[in-house]
N, C-alpha and C positions, 0 to 999 in steps of 0.2 A: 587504484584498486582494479585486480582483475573481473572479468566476466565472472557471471554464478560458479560456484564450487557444485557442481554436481554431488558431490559425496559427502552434502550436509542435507540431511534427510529434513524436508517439509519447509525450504529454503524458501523466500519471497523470492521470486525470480521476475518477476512484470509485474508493473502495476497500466490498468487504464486510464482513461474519463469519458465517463458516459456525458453528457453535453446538449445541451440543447438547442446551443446554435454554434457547431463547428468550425462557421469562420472565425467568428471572435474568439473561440479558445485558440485555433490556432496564432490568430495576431496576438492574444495576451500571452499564451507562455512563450510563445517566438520573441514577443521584446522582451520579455523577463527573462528567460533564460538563456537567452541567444539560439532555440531551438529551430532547426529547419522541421516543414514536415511534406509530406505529399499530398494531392487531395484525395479527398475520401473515393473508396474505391465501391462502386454499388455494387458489385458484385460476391462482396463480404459486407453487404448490412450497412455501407458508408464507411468501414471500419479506415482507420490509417496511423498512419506510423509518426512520432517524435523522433528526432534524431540529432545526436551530439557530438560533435567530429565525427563525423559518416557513420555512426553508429548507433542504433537506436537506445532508445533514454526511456520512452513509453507510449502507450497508445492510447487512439481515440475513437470515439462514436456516438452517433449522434442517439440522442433517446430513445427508448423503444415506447410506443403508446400504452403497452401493460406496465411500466415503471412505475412504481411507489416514489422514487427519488428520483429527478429528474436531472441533475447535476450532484453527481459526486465522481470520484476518484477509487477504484479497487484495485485491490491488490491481490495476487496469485501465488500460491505455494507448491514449490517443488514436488513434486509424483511420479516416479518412473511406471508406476498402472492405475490408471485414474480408476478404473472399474474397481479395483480392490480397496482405492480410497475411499468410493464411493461405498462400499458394504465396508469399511469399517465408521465413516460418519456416523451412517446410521445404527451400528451397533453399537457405539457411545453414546448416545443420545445428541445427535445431532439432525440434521434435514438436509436432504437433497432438494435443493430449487430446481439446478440443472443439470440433468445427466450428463455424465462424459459422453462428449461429443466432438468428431473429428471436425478440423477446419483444416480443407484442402490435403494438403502436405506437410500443415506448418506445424501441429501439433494437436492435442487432445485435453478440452479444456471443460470445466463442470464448476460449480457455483453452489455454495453450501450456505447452511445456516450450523453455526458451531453450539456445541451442550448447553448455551449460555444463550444464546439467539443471535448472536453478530453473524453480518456476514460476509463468508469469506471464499477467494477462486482461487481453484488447484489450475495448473498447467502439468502435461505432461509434453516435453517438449518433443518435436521432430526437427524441421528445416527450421525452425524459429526457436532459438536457445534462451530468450528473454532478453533482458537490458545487458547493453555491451557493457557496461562500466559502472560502478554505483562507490559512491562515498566519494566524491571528487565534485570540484564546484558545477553547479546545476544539471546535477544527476540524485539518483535517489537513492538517499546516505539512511533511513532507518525506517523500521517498521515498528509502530505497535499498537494495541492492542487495549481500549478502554473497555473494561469489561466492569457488569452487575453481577458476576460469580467467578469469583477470582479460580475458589480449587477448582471447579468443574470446567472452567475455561482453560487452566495449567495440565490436567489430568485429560483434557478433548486431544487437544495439542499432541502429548505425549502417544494417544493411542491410536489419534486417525491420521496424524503424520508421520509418527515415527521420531518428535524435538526431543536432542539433548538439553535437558534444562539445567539453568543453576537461580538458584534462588539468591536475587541481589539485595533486598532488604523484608522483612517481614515485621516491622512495627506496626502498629493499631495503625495509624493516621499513613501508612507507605508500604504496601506492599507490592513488592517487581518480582519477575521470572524473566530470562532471558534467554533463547536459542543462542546456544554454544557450539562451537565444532570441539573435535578432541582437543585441539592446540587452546580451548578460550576462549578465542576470538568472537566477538557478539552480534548476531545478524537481524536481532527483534528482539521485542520486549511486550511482556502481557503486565501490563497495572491493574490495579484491585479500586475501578473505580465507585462501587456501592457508595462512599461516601458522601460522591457529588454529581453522581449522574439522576435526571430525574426519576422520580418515582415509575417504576412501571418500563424504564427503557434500557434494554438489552445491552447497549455500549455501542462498538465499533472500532475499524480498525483505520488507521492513521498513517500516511505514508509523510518523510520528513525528503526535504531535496536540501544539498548541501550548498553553503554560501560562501563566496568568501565576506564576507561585510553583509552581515545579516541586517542592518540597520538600513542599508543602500537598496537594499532589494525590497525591501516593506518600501520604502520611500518612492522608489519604481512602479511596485507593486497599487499604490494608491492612485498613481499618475496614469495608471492604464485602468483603470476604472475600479479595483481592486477593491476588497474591502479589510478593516483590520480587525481581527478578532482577539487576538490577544500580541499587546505589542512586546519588541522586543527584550528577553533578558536575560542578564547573565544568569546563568545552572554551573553545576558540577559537570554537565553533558554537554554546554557547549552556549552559545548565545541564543536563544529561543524565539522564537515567533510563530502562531498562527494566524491566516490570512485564509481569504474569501474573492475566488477569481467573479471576474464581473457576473458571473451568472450565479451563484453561490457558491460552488463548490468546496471544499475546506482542503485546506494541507499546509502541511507546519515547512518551516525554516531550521537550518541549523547553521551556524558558523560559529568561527572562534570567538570567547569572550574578551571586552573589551579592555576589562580589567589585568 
């Protein structure tokens, strides 16, 4: 798969990992995903780069002391004018946590909470165009999106990014929305999780890195301190897993079913 399609409006283009001890993320997803990285750069906050055949794959940084979550994984959507994202957020009913804010040369990035309360980071890109490659083994093959208000989170989407959507199923017990380009093609997915997320909590959104042998990589995954949150299984989408890097952090699996 190619680099981001600039001209799919509100595109996942990067995801990071906030972390809270940098060496061990780097030695964990370097032996699990064959990822190189660089060390952290103080001069950007600790911040640094993953990288996948010379290519970056995703980035990292170490916690900041104001953090509510100390280890997780986010993800950034597509904006060619973050300030305009940013006053359309908030005219949806959404939050701005963080203003668009330049980083260096590399581009202009702001940190939302969406109509529904998850939260989510736009990139407007400059020198730094996001992940070279996505949907190829240990690179990041899907985004979505557990939400506790499915229309207000579908109808956030539509108005503060600009997503073509298509609606994949709407039964009582399954309802999906998906980021479509014109051709189709599916870049994320928002779920209607009210059913089973706890009382009282907003959702979240979820980055999937692809596998070949989703089974081998949980088994990796546990061998380097990992943890398994939900083991692997065959879907209609593909072999599934969610996992827990030695420090918590959460993000799913995807490879082909066994079957």
């Amino acid at each position: 798969m190619p680099a981001p399609d600039f001209s799919v409006a509100g595109l996942p283009i990067w995801v990071d990992l906030s972390t809270s001890d940098t060496d061990v993320a780097r030695s964990f997803y370097g032996q699990l995903f064959g990822w190189t990285s660089e060390a952290p750069d103080p001069a950007m906050g600790g911040y640094f780069n993953f990288w996948r055949d010379g290519g970056p794959v995703a980035g990292g940084m170490p916690t900041m002391p104001e953090q509510e979550v100390t280890n997780v994984w986010s993800i950034y959507l597509l904006t060619d004018d973050a300030k305009k994202t940013a006053a359309a957020v908030a005219e949806h009913g959404g939050e701005v946590l963080v203003a668009p804010m330049a980083v260096s040369d590399l581009g202009v990035m702001a940190v939302y909470k969406d109509a529904a309360g998850a939260v989510i980071g736009a990139w407007q890109p400059g020198a730094h165009r996001g992940y070279a490659v996505r949907a190829e083994p240990n690179a990041p093959d899907w985004f979505e999106l557990h939400t506790s208000d499915y229309k207000a989170a579908v109808r956030f989407y539509q108005d503060a990014f600009g997503w073509n959507v298509r609606t994949e199923a709407d039964e009582p017990d399954f309802r999906y929305t998906t980021l479509v380009d014109a051709t189709g093609e599916q870049y994320a997915g928002i779920m209607d999780a009210s059913g089973f997320l706890p009382e009282g909590e907003a959702g979240g959104w979820r980055v999937y890195f692809a596998s070949e042998d989703t089974d081998a990589t949980v088994a990796k995954a546990v061998e380097l301190g990992g943890k398994v949150i939900l083991p692997a299984e065959d879907t209609p989408y593909g072999r599934l897993a969610e996992l827990a890097d030695p420090l918590g952090a959460v993000f799913k699996l995807r490879g082909p079913n066994k079957g």
